[in-house]
C-alpha positions as CSV (number, residue, x, y, z in Angstrom):
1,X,24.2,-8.6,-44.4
2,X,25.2,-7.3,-47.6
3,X,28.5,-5.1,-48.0
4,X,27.4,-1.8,-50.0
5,X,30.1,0.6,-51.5
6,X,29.7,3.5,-53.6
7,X,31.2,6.8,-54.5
8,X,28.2,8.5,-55.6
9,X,24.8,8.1,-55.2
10,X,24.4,6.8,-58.6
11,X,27.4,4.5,-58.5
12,X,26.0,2.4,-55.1
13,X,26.9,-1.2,-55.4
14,X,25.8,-3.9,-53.3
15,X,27.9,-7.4,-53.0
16,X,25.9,-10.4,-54.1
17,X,28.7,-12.7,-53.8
18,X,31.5,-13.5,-51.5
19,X,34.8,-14.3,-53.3
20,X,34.7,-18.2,-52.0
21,X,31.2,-18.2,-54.1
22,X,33.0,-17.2,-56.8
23,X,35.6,-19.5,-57.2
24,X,32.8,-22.6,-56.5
25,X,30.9,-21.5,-59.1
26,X,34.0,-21.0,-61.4
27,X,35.0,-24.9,-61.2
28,X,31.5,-26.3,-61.0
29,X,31.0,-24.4,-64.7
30,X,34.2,-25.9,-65.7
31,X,33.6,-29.2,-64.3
32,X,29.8,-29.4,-66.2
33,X,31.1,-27.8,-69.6
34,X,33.8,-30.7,-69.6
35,X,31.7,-33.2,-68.3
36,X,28.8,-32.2,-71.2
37,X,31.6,-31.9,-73.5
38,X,33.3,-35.1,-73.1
39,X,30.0,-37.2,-72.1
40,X,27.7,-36.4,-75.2
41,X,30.4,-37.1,-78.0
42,X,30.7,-40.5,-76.1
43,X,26.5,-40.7,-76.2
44,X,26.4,-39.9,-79.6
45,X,29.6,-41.6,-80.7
46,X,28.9,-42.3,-84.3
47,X,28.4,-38.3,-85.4
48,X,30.8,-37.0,-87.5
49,X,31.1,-33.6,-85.0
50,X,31.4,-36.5,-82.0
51,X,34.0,-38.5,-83.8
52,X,36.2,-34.8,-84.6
53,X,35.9,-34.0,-80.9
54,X,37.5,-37.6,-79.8
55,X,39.8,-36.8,-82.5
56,X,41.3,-34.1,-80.8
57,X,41.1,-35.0,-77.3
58,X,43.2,-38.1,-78.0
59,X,41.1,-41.3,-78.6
60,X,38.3,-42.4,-77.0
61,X,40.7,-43.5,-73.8
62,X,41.8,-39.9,-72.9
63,X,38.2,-38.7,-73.8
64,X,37.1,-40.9,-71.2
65,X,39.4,-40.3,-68.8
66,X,38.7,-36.4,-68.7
67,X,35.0,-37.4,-68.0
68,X,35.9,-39.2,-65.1
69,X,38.7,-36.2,-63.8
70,X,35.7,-34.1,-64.1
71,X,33.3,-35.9,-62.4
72,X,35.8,-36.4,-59.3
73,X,36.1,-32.4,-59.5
74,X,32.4,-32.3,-59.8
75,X,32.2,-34.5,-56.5
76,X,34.8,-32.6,-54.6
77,X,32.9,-29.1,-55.6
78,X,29.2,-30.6,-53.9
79,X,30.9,-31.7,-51.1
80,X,32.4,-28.2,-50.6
81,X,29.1,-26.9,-51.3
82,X,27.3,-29.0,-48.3
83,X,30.2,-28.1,-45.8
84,X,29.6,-24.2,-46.8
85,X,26.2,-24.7,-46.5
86,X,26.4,-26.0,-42.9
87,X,28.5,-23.5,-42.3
88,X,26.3,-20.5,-43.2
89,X,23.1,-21.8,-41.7
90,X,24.3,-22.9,-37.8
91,X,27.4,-21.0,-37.5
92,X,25.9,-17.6,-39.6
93,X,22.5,-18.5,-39.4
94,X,21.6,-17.6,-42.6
95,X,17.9,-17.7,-43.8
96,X,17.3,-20.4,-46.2
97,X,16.3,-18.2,-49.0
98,X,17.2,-20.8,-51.6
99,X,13.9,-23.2,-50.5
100,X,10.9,-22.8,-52.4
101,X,7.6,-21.5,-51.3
102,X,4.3,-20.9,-52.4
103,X,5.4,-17.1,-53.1
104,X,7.4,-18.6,-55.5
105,X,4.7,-20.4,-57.4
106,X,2.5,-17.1,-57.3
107,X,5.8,-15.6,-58.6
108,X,5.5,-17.5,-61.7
109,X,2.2,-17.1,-62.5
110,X,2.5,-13.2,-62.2
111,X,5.5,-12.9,-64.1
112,X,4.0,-15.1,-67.0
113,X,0.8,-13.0,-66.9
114,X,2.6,-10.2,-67.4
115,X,5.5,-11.4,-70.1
116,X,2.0,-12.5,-72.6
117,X,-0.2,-9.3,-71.3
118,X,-3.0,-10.5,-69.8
119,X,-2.4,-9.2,-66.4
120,X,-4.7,-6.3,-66.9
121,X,-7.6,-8.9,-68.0
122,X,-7.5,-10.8,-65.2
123,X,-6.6,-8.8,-62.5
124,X,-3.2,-10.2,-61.6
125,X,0.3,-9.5,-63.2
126,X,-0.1,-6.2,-64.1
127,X,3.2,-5.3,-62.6
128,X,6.9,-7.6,-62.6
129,X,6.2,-9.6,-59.3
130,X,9.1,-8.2,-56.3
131,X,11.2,-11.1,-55.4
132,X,13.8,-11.2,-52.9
133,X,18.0,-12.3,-52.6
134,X,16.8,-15.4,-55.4
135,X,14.2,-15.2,-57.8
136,X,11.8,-18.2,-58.3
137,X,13.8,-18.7,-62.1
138,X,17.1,-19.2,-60.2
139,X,15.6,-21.4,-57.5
140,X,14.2,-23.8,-60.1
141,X,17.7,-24.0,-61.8
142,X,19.4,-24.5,-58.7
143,X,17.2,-27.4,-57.3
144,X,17.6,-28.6,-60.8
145,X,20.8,-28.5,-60.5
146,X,21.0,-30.4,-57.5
147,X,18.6,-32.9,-58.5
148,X,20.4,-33.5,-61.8
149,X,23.9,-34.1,-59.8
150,X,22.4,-36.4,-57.7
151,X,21.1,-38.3,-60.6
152,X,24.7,-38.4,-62.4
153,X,26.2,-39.4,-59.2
154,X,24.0,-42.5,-58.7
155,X,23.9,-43.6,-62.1
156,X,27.8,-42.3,-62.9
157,X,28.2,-44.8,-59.6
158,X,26.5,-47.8,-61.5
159,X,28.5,-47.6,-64.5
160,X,31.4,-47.2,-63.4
161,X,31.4,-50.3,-60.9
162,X,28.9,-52.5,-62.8
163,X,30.1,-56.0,-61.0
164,X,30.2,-54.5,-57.4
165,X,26.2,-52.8,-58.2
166,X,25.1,-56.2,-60.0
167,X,25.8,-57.8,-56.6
168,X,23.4,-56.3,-54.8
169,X,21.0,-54.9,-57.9
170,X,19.4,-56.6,-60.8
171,X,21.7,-56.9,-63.6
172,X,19.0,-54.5,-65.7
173,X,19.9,-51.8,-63.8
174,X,22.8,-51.2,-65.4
175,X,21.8,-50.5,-68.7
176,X,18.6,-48.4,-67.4
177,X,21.5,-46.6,-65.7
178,X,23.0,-45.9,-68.8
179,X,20.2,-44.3,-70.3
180,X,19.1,-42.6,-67.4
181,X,22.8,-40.7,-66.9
182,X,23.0,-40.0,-71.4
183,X,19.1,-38.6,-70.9
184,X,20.0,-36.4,-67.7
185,X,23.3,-35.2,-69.6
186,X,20.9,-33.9,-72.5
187,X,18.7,-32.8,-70.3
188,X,20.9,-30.9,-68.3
189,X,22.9,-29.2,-71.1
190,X,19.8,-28.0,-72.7
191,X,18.9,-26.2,-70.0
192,X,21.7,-24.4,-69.3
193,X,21.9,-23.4,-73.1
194,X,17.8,-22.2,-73.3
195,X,17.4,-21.0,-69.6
196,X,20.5,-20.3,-67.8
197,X,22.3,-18.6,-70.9
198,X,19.2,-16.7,-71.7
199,X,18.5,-15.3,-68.1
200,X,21.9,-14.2,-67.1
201,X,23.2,-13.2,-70.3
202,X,20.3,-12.6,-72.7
203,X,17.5,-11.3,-71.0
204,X,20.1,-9.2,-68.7
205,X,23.6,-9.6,-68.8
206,X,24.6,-10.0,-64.8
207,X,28.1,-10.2,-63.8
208,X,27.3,-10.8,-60.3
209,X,29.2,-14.2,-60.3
210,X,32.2,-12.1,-61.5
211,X,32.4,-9.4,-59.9
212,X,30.1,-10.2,-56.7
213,X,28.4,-7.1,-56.9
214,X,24.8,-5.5,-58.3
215,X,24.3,-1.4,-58.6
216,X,20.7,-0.2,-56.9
217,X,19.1,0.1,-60.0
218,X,19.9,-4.0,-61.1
219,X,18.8,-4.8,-57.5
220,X,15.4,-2.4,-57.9
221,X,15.0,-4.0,-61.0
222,X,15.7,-8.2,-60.0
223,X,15.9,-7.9,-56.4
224,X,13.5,-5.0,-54.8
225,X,12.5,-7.0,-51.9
226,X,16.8,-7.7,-50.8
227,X,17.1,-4.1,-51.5
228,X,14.6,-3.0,-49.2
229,X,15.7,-5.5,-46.4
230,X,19.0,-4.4,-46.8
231,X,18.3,-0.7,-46.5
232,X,16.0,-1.1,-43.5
233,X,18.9,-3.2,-41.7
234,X,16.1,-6.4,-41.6
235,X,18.5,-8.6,-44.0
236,X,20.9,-11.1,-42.4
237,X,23.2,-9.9,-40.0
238,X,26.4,-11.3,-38.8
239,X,26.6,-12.7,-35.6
240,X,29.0,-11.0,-32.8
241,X,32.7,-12.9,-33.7
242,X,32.1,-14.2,-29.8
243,X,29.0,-16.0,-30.8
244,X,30.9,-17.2,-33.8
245,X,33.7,-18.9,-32.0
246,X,31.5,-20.9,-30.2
247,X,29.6,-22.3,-32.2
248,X,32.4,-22.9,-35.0
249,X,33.6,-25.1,-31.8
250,X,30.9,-27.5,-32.4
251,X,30.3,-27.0,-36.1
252,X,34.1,-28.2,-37.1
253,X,34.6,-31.4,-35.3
254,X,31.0,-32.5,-37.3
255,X,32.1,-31.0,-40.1
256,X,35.3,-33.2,-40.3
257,X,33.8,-36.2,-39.9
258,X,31.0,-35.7,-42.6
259,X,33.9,-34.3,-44.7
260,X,36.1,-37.6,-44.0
261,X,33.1,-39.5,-44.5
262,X,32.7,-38.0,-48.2
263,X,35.8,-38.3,-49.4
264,X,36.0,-42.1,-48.6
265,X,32.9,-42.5,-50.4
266,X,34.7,-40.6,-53.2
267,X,37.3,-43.0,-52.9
268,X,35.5,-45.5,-52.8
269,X,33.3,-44.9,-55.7
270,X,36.6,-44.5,-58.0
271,X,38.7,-47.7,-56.8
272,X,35.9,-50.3,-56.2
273,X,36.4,-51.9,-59.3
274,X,38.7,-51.9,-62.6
275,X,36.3,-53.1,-64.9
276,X,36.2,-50.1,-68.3
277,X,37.3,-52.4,-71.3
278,X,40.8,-50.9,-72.9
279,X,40.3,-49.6,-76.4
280,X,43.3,-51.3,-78.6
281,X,43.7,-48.9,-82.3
282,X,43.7,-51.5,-85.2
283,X,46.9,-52.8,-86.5
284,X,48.4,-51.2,-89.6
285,X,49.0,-54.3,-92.0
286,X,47.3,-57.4,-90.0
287,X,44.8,-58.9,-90.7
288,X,43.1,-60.8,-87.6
289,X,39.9,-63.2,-88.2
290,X,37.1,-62.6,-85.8
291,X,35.1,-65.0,-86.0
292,X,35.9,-68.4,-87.2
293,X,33.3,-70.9,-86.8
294,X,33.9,-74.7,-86.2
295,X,31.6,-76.1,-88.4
296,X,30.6,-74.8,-92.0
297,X,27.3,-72.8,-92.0
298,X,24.7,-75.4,-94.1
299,X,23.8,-74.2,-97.1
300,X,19.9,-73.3,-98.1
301,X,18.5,-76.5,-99.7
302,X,15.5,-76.9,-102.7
303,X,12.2,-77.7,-100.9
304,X,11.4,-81.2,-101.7
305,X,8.5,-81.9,-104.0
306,X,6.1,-85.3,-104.1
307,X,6.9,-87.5,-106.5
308,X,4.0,-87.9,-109.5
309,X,2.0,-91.3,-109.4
310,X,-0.2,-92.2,-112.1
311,X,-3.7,-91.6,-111.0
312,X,-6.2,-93.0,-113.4
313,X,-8.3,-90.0,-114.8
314,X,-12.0,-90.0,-114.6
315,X,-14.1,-92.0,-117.3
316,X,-17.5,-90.6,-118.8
317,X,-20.3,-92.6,-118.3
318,X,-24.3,-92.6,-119.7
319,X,-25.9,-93.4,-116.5
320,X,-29.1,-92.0,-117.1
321,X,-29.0,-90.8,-113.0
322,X,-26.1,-88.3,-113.9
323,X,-26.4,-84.8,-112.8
324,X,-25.2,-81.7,-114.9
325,X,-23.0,-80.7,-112.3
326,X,-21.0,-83.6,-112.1
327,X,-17.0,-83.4,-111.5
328,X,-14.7,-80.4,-112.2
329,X,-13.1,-79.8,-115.1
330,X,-9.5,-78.5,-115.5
331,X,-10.2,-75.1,-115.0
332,X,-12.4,-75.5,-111.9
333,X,-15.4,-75.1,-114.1
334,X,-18.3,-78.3,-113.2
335,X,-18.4,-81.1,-116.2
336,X,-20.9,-84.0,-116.4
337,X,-18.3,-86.7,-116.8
338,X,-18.5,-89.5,-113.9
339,X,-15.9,-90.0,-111.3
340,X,-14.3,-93.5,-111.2
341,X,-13.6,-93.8,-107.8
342,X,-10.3,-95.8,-107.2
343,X,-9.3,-94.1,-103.6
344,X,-11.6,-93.2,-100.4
345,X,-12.0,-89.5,-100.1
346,X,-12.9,-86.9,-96.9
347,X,-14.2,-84.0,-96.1
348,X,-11.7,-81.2,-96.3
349,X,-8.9,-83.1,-98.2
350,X,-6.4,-81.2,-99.8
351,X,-4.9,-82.1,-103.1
352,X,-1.6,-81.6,-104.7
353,X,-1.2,-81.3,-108.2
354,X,2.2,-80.9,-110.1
355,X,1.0,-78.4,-113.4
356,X,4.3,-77.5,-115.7
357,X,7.0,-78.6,-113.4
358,X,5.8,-76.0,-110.3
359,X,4.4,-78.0,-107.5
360,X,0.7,-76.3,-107.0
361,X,-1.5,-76.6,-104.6
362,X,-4.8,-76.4,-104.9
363,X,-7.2,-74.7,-101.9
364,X,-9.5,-77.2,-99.7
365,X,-12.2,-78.8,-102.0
366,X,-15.3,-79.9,-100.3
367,X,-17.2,-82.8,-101.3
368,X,-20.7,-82.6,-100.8
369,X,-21.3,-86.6,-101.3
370,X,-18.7,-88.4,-100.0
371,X,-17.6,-91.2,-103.1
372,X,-16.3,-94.7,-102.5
373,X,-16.2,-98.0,-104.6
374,X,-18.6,-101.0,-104.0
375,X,-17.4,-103.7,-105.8
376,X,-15.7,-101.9,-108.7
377,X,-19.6,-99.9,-109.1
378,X,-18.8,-96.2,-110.2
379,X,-21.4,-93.4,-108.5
380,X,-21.2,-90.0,-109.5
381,X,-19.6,-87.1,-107.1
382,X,-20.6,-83.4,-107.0
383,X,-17.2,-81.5,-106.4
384,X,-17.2,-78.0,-104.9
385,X,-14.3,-75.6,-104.5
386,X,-14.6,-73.3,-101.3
């Protein structure tokens, strides 16, 4: 049950949370802030802002190195967080008032009817909704939280042992892994910069996570429900220290092993492999080739063009039989000289022409009457240009 002091009635305070609390949620913000700080300069590496930051932190080497110290911290903080957690719900037997419920949904919608006035229209959110010891804003940040770690952990996992996860995943996964943890990290960051910094500190400035305590009137005001638990003695209560004892008995020896069990897979996820490439600074004053190929790289060559033949040009003829259209002329224009067929032509043949020294070729030319030589006879050809 909540501790109350006060020396007035005006003055009552109420403790939110414990000291142990405190301190967790001291080096899981320092732990995330480092992590954020040192993982998004690496994401976005080519920034000038990015680049200053590495600066400063020594090279990218010792900027990654801090990421990893802080994910390690990060790791040792959740599993402290589980063990407490067991703790409080079978040896206190605290509610679990950090699960979501519908309440929490109609929560939502109340509160947003209200914050854009339209509670009175419909019927519902004319008032601030009463929530109890968490608010449905602080359970969605926590279960984000948790979701996000998770994430991180999995796909921080991945990277940093790439041969011992290809083993067993498709080599793909590493890279989706990549973008995965950079899109969680942004992700994550962003919402603690629009939400969490703008609920606790904008909105209403609580100090409960540094202090531990609330007055009535923030409690009335964020908590009304806790409050009135609390005052009607309905809240948690602690059990008798006998009770305690006994069951601390059988909660310890479990919680040792799942402890031991964690920090081997700790372990295990920082020393399964060496594989992070070492960054070696450039060499003042030498000069090293990179890339040296074996053979010369061909240079690009002139397109070959046909060589000209001499063709014999078409001779004009006074058969009587000849049609206006005849042959083309030089500008694609229809003539009524004759053609003196020398060669066999076919449908669709294409022809190549060399005009002023450029090779030109000229688009498919149709023949309607298909021309060919009968004893050195010449008939006439109507040409067409499609």
């Amino acid at each position: 049950m909540a501790k109350t002091s006060a020396s007035s009635e005006t003055e009552r305070s109420y403790e939110r949370f414990p000291l142990a609390r405190r301190i967790e949620h001291l080096i899981m913000l320092s732990s995330f802030t480092t992590l954020g700080l040192t993982g998004l300069v690496q994401k976005f590496a080519t920034s000038p802002t990015s680049q200053f930051l590495v600066s400063i932190m020594g090279g990218v080497e010792n900027t990654r190195s801090i990421h990893h110290f802080a994910a390690i911290v990060l790791m040792l903080g959740t599993m402290w967080h589980i063990v407490v957690f067991g703790y409080n719900f079978f040896v206190l037997r605290t509610s679990l008032s950090m699960l979501p419920g519908p309440k929490d949904a109609l929560d939502a919608l109340q509160a947003f009817l209200y914050n854009v006035g339209l509670g009175k229209l419909v019927g519902f959110g004319k008032t601030r909704p009463q929530m109890g010891r968490y608010t449905f804003e602080e359970k969605a940040e926590y279960w984000a939280f948790v979701w996000g770690t998770a994430v991180m952990g999995v796909t921080g996992f991945l990277m940093w042992n790439p041969i011992t996860s290809a083993k067993f995943l498709p080599g793909e996964i590493i890279p989706a892994a990549k973008a995965a943890h950079g899109g969680e990290a942004v992700l994550a960051v962003l919402a603690i910069i629009l939400w969490h910094f703008y609920g606790v500190h904008i909105k209403f400035f609580n100090k409960a996570m540094w202090t531990g305590k609330m007055t009535e009137e923030q409690m009335q005001h964020e908590h009304p429900l806790e409050l009135a638990a609390i005052k009607a003695g309905t809240a948690d209560r602690r059990p008798d220290e006998m009770t305690i004892r006994k069951r601390q008995k059988i909660y310890f020896p479990i919680a040792s092993v799942l402890v031991l069990g964690m920090l081997g897979g700790i372990y295990g996820f920082i020393n399964t492999e060496e594989t992070a490439l070492t960054t070696i600074p450039p060499q003042e004053g030498q000069l090293v080739e990179v890339y040296v190929p074996q053979t010369a790289t061909p240079r690009p060559t002139s397109t070959p063009t046909l060589v000209p033949t001499n063709t014999p040009l078409p001779t004009a003829t006074t058969d009587a039989s000849a049609t206006p259209e005849g042959t083309l002329s030089a500008e694609g224009t229809p003539t009524t000289a004759a053609a003196s067929c020398q060669l066999g032509w076919s449908r669709g043949s294409l022809i190549h022409a060399k005009m002023r020294g450029l090779s030109r070729r000229i688009r498919r030319i149709e023949f309607i009457h298909v021309c060919r030589c009968d004893q050195g006879r010449s008939i006439r050809c109507c040409l067409h240009r499609r």
